[in-house]
C-alpha positions as CSV (number, residue, x, y, z in Angstrom):
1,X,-128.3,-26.1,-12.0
2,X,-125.2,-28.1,-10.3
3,X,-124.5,-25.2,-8.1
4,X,-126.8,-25.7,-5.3
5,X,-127.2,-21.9,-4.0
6,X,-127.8,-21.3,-7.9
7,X,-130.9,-23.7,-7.4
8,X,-131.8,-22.4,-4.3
9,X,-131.7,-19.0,-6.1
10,X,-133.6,-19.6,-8.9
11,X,-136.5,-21.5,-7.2
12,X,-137.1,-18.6,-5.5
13,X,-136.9,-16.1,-8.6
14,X,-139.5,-18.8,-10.2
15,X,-141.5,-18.0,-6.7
16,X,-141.6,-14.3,-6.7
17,X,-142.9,-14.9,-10.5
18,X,-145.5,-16.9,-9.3
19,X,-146.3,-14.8,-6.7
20,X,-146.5,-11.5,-8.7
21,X,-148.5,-13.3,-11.5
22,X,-151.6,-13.6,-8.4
23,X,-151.4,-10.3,-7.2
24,X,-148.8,-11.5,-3.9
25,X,-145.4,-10.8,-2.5
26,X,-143.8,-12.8,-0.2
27,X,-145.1,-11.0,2.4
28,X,-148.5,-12.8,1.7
29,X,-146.7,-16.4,2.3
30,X,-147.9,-17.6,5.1
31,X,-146.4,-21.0,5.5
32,X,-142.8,-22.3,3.9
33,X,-141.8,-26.3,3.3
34,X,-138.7,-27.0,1.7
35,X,-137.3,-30.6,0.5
36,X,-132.9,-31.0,0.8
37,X,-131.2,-34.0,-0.5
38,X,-128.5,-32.6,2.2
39,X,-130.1,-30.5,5.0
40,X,-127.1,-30.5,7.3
41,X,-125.2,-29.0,4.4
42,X,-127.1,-26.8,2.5
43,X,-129.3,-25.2,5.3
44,X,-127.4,-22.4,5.7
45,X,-127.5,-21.3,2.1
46,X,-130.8,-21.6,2.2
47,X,-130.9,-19.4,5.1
48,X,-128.9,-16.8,3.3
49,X,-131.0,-16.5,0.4
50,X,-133.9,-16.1,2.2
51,X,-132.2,-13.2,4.4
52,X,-132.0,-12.0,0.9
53,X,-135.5,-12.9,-1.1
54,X,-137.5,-12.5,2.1
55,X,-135.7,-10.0,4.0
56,X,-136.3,-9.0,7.6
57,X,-138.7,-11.5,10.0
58,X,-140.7,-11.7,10.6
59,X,-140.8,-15.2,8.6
60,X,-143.6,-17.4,8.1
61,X,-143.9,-20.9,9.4
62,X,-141.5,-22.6,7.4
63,X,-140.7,-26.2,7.7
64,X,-137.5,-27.7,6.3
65,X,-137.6,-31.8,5.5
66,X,-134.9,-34.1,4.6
67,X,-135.3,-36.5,1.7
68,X,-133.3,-38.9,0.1
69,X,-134.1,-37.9,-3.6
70,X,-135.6,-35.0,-5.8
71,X,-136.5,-35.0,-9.3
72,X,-133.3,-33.5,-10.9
73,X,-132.7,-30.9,-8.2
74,X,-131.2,-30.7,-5.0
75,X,-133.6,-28.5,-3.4
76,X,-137.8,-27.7,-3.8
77,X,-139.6,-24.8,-2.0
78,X,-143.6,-25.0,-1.5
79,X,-145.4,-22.0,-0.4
80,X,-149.1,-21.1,0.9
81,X,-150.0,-17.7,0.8
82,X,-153.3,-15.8,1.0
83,X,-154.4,-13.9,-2.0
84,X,-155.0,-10.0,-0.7
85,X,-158.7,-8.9,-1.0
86,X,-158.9,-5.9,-3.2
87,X,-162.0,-5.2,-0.6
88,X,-160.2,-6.2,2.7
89,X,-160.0,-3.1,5.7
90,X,-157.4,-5.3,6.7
91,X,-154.3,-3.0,7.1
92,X,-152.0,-6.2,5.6
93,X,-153.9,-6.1,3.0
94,X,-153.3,-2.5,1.5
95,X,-149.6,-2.9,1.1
């Protein structure tokens, strides 16, 4: 994708997918690092789409780091996030 927000978009479509497939939202993402060729620039699209993907905070703990090259993209999201226990009394879990 040239356009960056398009990126930016679609690595998080590929991450709700991802998501889904193990039985989680993004409300089971517990910690957020994303790479930008350009932080300066393109941190506030970022920050829009996750207004949008994520919705209201709270967020997790999400680190953003600057890097000087990416392998055909501008822009790489990685993710932790628990798997809910189908067992759990945990009220997060029962969502």
């Amino acid at each position: 994708e040239p356009v960056f927000e398009d990126q930016v978009r679609r690595a998080f479509a590929n991450l709700r997918a991802v998501l889904a497939a193990a039985g989680c939202s993004f409300d089971d993402v517990v910690d957020v690092t994303t790479f930008h060729t350009n932080p300066d620039e393109q941190i506030e699209t970022v920050l829009a789409v996750r207004a949008e993907e994520i919705g209201a905070p709270p967020y997790p703990n999400w680190t953003a780091v600057g890097v000087n090259w990416l392998a055909g993209f501008d822009f790489e999201i990685k993710v932790i996030a628990r798997i809910p226990s189908t067992t759990s009394s945990h009220p997060a879990d029962k969502r």
